[in-house]
C-alpha positions in Angstrom: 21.8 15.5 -16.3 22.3 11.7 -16.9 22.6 10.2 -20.2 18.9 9.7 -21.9 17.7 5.9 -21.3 20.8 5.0 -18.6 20.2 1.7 -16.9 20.9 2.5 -13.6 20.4 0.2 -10.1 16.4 0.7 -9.8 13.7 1.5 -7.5 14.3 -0.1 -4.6 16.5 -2.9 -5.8 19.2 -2.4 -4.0 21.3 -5.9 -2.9 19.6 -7.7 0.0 22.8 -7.1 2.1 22.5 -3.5 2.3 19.5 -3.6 4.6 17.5 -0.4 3.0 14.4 -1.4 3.3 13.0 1.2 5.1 16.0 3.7 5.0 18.4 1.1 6.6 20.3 1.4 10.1 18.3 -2.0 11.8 20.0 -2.1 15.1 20.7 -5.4 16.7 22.8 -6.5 13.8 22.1 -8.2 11.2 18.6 -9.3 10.9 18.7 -11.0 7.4 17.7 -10.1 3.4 15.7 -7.3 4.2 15.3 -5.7 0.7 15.1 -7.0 -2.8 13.1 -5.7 -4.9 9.6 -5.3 -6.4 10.6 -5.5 -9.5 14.5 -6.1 -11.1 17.9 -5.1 -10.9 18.2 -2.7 -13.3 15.9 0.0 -14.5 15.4 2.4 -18.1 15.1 5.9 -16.6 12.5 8.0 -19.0 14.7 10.8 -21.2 15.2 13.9 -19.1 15.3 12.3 -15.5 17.6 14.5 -13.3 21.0 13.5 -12.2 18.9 14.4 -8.7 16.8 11.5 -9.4 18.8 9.5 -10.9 21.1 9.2 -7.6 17.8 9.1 -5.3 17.5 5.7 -6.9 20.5 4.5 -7.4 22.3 5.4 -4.3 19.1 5.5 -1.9 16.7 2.8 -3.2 14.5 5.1 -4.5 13.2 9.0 -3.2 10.7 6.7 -0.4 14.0 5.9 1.3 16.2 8.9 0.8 18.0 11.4 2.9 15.8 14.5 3.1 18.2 16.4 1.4 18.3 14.5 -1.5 14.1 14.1 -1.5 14.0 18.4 -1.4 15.9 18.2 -4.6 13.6 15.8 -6.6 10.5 17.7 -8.6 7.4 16.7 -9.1 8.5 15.9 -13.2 11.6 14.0 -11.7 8.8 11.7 -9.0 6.5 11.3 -12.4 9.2 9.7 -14.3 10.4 7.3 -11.3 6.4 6.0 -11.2 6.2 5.5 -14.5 10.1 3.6 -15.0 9.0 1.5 -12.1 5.7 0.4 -13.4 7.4 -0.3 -16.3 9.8 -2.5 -14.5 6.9 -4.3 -12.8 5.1 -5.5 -15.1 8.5 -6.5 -17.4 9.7 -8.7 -14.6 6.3 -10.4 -14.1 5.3 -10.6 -17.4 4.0 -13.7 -16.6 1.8 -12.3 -15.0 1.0 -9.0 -15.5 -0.1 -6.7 -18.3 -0.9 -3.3 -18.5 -3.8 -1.3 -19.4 -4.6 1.6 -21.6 -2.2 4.1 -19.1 0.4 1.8 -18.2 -1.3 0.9 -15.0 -0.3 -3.3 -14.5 -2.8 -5.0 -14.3 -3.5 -8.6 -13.6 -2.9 -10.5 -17.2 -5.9 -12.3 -19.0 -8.5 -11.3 -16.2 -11.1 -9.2 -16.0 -13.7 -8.9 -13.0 -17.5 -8.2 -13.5 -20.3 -7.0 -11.1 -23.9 -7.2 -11.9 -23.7 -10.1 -14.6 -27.5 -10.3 -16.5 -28.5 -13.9 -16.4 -29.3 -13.5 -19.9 -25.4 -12.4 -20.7 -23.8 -15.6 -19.4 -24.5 -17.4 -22.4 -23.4 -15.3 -24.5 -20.0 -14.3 -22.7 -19.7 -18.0 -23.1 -20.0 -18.5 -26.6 -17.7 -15.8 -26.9 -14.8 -17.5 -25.7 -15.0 -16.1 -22.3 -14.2 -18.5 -19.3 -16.5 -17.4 -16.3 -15.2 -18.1 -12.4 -17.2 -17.3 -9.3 -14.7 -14.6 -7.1 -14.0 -16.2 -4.0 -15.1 -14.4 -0.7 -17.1 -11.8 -2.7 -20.7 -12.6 -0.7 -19.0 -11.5 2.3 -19.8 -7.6 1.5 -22.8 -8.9 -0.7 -21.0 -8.0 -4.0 -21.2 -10.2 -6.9 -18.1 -10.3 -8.6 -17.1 -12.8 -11.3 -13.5 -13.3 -12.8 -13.9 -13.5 -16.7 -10.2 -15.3 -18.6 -10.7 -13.7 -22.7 -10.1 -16.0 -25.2 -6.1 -16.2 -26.1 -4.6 -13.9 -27.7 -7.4 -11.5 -26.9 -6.0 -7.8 -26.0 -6.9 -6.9 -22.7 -8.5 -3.6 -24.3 -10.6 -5.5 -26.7 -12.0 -8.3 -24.1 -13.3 -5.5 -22.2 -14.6 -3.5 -25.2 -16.4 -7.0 -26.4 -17.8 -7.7 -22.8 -19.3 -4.2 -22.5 -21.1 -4.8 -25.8 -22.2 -8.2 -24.7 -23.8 -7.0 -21.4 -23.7 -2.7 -21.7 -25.8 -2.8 -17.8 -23.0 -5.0 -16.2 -19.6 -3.6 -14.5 -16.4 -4.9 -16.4 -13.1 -3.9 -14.7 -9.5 -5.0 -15.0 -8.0 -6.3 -11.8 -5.4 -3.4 -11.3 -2.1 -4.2 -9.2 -2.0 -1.8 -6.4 1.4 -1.1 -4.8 2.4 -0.5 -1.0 3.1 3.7 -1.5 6.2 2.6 -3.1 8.5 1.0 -0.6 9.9 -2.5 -1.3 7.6 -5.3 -0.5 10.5 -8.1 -0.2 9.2 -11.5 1.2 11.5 -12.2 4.3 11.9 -15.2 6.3 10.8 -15.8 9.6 7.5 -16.5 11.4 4.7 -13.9 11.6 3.4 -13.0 14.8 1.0 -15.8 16.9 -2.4 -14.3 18.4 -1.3 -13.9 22.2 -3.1 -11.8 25.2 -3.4 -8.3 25.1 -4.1 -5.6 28.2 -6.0 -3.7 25.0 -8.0 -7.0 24.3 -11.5 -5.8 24.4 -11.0 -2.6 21.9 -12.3 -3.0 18.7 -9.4 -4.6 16.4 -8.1 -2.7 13.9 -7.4 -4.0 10.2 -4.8 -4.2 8.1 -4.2 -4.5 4.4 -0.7 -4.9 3.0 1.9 -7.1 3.5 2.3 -9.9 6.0 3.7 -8.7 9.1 7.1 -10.5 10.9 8.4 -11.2 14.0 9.5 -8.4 16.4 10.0 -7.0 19.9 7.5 -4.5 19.8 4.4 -7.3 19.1 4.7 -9.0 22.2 1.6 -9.3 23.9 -0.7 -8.1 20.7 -3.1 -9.8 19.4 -2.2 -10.3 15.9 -4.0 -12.4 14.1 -2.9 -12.5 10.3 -4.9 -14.3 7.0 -3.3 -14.4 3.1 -5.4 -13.4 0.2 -2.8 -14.0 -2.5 -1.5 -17.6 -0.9 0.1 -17.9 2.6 1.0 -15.1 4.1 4.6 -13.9 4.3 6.5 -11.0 6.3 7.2 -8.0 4.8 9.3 -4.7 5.6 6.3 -2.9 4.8 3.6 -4.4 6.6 5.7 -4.8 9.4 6.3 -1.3 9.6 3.1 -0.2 9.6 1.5 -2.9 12.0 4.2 -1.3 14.4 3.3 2.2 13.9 -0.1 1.0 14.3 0.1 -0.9 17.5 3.6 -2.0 18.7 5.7 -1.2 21.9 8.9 -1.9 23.5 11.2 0.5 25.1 11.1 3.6 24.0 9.0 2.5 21.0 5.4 2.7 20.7 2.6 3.0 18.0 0.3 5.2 18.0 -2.5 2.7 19.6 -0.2 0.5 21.4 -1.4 -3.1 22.2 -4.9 -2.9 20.4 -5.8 -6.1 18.8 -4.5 -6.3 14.7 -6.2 -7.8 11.8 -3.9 -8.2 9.1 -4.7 -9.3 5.7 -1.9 -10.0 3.5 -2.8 -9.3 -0.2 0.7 -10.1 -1.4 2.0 -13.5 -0.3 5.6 -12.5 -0.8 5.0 -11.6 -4.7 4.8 -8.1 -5.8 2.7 -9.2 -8.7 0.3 -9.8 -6.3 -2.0 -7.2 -4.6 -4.9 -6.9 -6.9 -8.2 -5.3 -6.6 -10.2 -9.1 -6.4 -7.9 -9.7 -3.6 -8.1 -6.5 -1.6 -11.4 -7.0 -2.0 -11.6 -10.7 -0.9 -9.6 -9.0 2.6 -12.1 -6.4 3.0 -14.6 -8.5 3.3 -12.8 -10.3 5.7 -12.7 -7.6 8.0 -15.9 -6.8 8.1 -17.0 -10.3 8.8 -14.1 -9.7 12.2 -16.2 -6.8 13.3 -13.3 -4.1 12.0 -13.9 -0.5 12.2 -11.0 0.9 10.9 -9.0 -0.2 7.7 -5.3 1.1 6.9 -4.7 -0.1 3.7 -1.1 1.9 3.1 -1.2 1.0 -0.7 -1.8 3.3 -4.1 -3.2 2.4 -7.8 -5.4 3.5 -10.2 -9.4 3.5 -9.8 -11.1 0.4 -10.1 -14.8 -0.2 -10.3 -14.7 -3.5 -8.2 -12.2 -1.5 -5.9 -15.1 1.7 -5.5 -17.8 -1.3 -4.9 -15.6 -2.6 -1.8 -14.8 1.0 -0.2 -19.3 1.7 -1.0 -20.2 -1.5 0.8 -17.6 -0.4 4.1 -19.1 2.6 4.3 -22.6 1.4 4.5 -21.6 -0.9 7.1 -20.0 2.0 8.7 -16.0 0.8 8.7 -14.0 4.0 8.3 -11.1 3.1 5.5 -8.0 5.3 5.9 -5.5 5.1 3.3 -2.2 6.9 1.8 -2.5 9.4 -1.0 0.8 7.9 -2.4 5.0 9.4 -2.7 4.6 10.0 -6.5 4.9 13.8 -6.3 2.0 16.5 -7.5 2.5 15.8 -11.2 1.3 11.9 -10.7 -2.5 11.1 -11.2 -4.9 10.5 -7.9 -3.8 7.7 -6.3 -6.9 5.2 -4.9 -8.0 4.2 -2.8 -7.7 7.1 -1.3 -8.8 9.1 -3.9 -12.6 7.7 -3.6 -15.3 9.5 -1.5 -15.5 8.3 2.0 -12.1 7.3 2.5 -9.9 9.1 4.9 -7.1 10.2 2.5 -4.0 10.9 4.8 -0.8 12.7 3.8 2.6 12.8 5.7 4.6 15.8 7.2 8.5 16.3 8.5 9.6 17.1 12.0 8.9 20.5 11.0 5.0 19.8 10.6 6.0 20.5 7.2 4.1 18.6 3.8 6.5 16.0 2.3 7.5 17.6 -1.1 6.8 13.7 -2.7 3.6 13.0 -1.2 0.8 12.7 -4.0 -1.8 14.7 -4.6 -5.2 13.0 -3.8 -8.9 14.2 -4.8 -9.7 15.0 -1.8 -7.1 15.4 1.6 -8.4 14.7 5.4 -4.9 14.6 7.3 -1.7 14.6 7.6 0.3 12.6 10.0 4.3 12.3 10.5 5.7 10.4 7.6 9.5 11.1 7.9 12.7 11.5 10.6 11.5 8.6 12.2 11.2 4.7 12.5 9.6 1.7 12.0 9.8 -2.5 13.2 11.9 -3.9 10.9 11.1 -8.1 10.5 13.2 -10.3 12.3 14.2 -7.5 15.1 15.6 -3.9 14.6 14.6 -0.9 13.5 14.8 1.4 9.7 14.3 5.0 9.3 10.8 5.3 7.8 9.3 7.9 5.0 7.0 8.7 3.2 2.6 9.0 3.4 2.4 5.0 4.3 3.4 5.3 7.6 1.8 8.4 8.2 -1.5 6.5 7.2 -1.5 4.3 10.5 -0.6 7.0 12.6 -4.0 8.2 11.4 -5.9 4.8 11.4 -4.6 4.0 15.1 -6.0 7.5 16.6 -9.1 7.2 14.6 -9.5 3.9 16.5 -8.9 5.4 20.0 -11.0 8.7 19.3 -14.0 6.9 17.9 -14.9 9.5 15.4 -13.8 11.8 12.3 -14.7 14.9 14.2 -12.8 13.6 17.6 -10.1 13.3 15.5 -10.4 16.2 14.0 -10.5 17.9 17.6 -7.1 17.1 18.2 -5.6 17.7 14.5 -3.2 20.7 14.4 -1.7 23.1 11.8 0.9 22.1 9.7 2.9 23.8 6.6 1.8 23.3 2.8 -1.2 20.5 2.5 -2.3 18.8 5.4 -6.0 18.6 4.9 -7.7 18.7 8.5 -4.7 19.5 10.3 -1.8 17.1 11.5 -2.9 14.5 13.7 -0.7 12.7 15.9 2.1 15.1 15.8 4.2 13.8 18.9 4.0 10.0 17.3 7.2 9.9 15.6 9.6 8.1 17.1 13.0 9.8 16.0 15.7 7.1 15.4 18.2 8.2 18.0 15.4 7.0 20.6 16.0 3.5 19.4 19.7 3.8 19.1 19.7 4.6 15.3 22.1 8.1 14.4 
């Protein structure tokens, strides 16, 4: 048992030599800073973490990145206190701009987003000491959403309580941070991806929302076409890896719909402070303008109001979201979006078809797809041993596409071991490492 309130080498902050991004071993050599961190370089483990947990971090980068060995040993009380230290460690290093609300969840500091605004209430918001902004991009999905700044010094928890007074009919949110299903979200150098040919050029694109996607091997050929919602877009080890296991090949490499056109929309611009509910929104809407059907959107947070109106106005348009239940463990509260009603909540299973012991625990489950002893694009060339319910999201997402329907996919779902929803879907996907040269 470690010493209560240790500072230890955090959540996957490990040095950007070590190349650990996605478990490490990028073949090829070396293919530059691959990791970072989301957060800092040291973080205050709760009292009563595990020595288990304590050397998932600091020797692994965090259980998403560990040895399967040492992921069996963490419990779900051991996965609860690693979410909340690495909140915590957010929002101190971007305090900036960041706060947090009533549960620790960060959120995006002096803003708060409203839907349904009486005309009658402006005014008075106004006299309040409220500065009112129009949302950018938010008629794309015919939602009305306004960005409200409180007066300084205001506490995010009393802004809200005054607006909700002001106008009690309107919908006042925060604008929560949403995280990619915690692996590191680095910014990398390097060029994303130019649009180019594809022999898979009249299927339906599928989107993307995450982090920008790099250069690699296994895009050439794919139509990738890439827009930023939180500034210019920037590759990431995250959205790289999922764009691949979405629709990359080379060698012995593939996705699981190889060489179908990609929409990505970067919500995070390099800056983990980024990815907030206006701007997942803002990419959503994008989407559906492109004529998207299905969404993978590999990231976790709390629920959101404006976030629920986005993943409403898909469904009436009928675009099938798919998303991550999260790697927080049981013990962690419903992760979203995958959480809301509608949304293909996916899960991820071993080589042994068996549940991953960190994956969260969603409202709802649909499937589960591989999500561990296997591997994903790394930016800049290579590969990195890839796990946790992320990666299984795409698998999902990219047979969805192909199959055309829930219940198609559902056809070819099989049993698994512990909580797979539906069934397991995509079961031969994974690439295993050694395939790619990786031991």
């Amino acid at each position: 048992m470690i010493k209560p309130w240790v500072l230890i080498a955090g959540l996957a902050l490990v040095s950007p030599a070590s190349a650990q991004l996605l478990g490490g071993g990028g073949v090829g050599g070396t293919v530059g800073p691959l990791v970072g961190g989301v957060t800092g370089p040291l973080l205050d483990l709760p009292r009563g973490t595990s020595s288990v947990a304590a050397r998932a971090i600091g020797d692994l980068g965090g259980p998403l990145m560990a040895v399967d060995g040492a992921i069996r040993d963490l419990s779900p009380a051991d996965l609860l206190s690693l979410r909340r230290a690495r909140l915590r460690a957010l929002v101190r290093d971007h305090r900036a701009e960041l706060d947090v609300d009533d549960d620790g969840n960060p959120i995006r500091r002096d803003t708060i987003l409203a839907i349904g605004l009486a005309p009658g209430a402006v005014a008075a918001i106004r006299a309040a000491g409220f500065t009112i902004t129009e949302a950018d991009g938010a008629s794309t999905l015919d939602i009305g959403v306004v960005t409200l700044t409180p007066p300084s010094g205001r506490s995010p928890r009393k802004a809200l309580d005054t607006l909700r007074t002001l106008d009690p009919a309107a919908t006042f949110s925060f604008d929560h941070i949403y995280e990619p299903a915690h692996a590191p979200l680095a910014p990398l150098p390097g060029v994303a991806p130019a649009a180019g040919s594809t022999e898979a050029g009249t299927r339906a694109p599928i989107g993307l929302i995450d982090g920008g996607v790099g250069q690699h091997a296994a895009f050439a050929g794919v139509m990738i076409e890439q827009r930023g919602f939180a500034g210019t877009p920037r590759p990431s080890g995250h959205g790289t890896a999922v764009a691949s296991l979405l629709v990359g090949r080379v060698g012995a490499f593939h996705g699981a719909a190889p060489g179908t056109p990609l929409l990505v929309a970067d919500v995070y611009g390099g800056n983990a402070s980024n990815g907030s509910a206006a701007a997942i929104l803002r990419a959503m809407g994008w989407l559906a303008q492109r004529g998207v059907r299905v969404i993978n959107i590999s990231l976790v947070g709390p629920p959101n109001a404006v976030l629920a109106a986005g993943v409403h106005a898909l469904a009436a348009r009928g675009i099938r979201l798919v998303a991550a239940v999260g790697n927080d463990g049981p013990a962690a509260p419903p992760a979203y979006p995958a959480s809301y009603p509608g949304v293909i909540a996916v899960t991820g299973v071993d080589a042994r078809g068996r549940a991953l012991i960190e994956a969260g625990k969603p409202l709802h489950l649909d499937f589960a797809a591989p999500g561990a002893d296997m591997v994903g694009a790394l930016p800049g060339g290579g590969w990195g041993r890839v796990r946790g319910t992320s990666f299984a999201a795409p698998l999902v997402s990219a047979r969805l596409a192909l199959a055309g329907t829930v219940d198609a996919l559902a056809a070819e779902a099989r049993p698994g071991h512990g909580r797979v929803g539906r069934g397991v879907v995509c079961g031969s996907c994974a690439i295993a490492p050694r395939a790619v040269g990786l031991r």
